[in-house]
C-alpha positions in Angstrom: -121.4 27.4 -78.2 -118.6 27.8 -76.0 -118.1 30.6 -73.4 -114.5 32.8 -72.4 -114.2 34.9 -69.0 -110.8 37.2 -70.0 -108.7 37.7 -67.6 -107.8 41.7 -66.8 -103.9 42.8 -66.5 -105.4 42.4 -62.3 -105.8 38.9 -63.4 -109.8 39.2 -62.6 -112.2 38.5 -65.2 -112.6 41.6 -67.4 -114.8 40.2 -70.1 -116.8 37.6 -71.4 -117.1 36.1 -75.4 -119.1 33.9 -76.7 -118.2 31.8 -79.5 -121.2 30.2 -82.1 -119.8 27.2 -84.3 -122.2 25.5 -86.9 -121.1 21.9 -86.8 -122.3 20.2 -90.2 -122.2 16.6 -89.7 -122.5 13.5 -92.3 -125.6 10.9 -91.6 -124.0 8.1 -93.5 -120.7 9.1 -91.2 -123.2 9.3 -87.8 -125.0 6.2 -88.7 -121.6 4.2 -89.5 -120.1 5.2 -86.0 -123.5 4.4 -84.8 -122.5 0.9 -85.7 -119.6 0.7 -84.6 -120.3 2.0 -81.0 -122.8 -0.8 -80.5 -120.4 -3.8 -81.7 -118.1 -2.1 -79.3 -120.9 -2.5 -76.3 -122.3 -5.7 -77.5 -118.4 -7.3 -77.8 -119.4 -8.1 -81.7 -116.5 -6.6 -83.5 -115.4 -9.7 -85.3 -118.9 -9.8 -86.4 -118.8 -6.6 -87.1 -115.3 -5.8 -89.4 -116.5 -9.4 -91.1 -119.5 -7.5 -92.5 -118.0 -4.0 -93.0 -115.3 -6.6 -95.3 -118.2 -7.9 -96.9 -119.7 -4.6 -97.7 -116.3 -2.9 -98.6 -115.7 -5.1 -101.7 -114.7 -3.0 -104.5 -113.1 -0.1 -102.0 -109.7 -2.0 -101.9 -108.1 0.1 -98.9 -111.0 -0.1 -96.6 -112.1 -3.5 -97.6 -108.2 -4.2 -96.8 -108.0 -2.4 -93.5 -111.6 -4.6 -92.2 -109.9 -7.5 -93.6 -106.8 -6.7 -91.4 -109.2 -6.3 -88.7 -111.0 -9.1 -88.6 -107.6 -11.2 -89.2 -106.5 -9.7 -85.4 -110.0 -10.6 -84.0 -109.6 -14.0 -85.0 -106.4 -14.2 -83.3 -107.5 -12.7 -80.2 -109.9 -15.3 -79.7 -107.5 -18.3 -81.4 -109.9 -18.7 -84.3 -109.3 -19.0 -87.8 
């Protein structure tokens, strides 16, 4: 819900509106960045893009993209 003063042509506030928006979310999509916030706290994202490559086989642009991932982690923290 969000809520708009308008401003008058006196540039006082003349009216008010309130807007109602239905926000439909995803719980695989929720859980997923669920996940990912806590490797981001916990400093496991190598960890974490290892097992999202793991789990990706078979979805060759994602499984790609983690694999890409990972391969910058590694070199961040000179490992192979």
């Amino acid at each position: 819900m969000t809520i708009s003063n308008l401003p008058s042509a006196q540039g006082r506030h003349q009216s008010s509106v309130v807007h109602l928006r239905t926000v439909v979310t995803e719980r695989a999509v929720i859980d997923r960045a669920n996940k990912l916030q806590e490797a981001v706290d916990t400093g496991t994202l190598s960890e974490f893009a290892e097992q999202r490559s793991k789990e990706t086989i078979g979805e060759d642009m994602e499984n790609e993209s983690w694999k890409a991932l990972l391969s910058l982690f590694r070199r961040i923290r000179g490992t192979n």
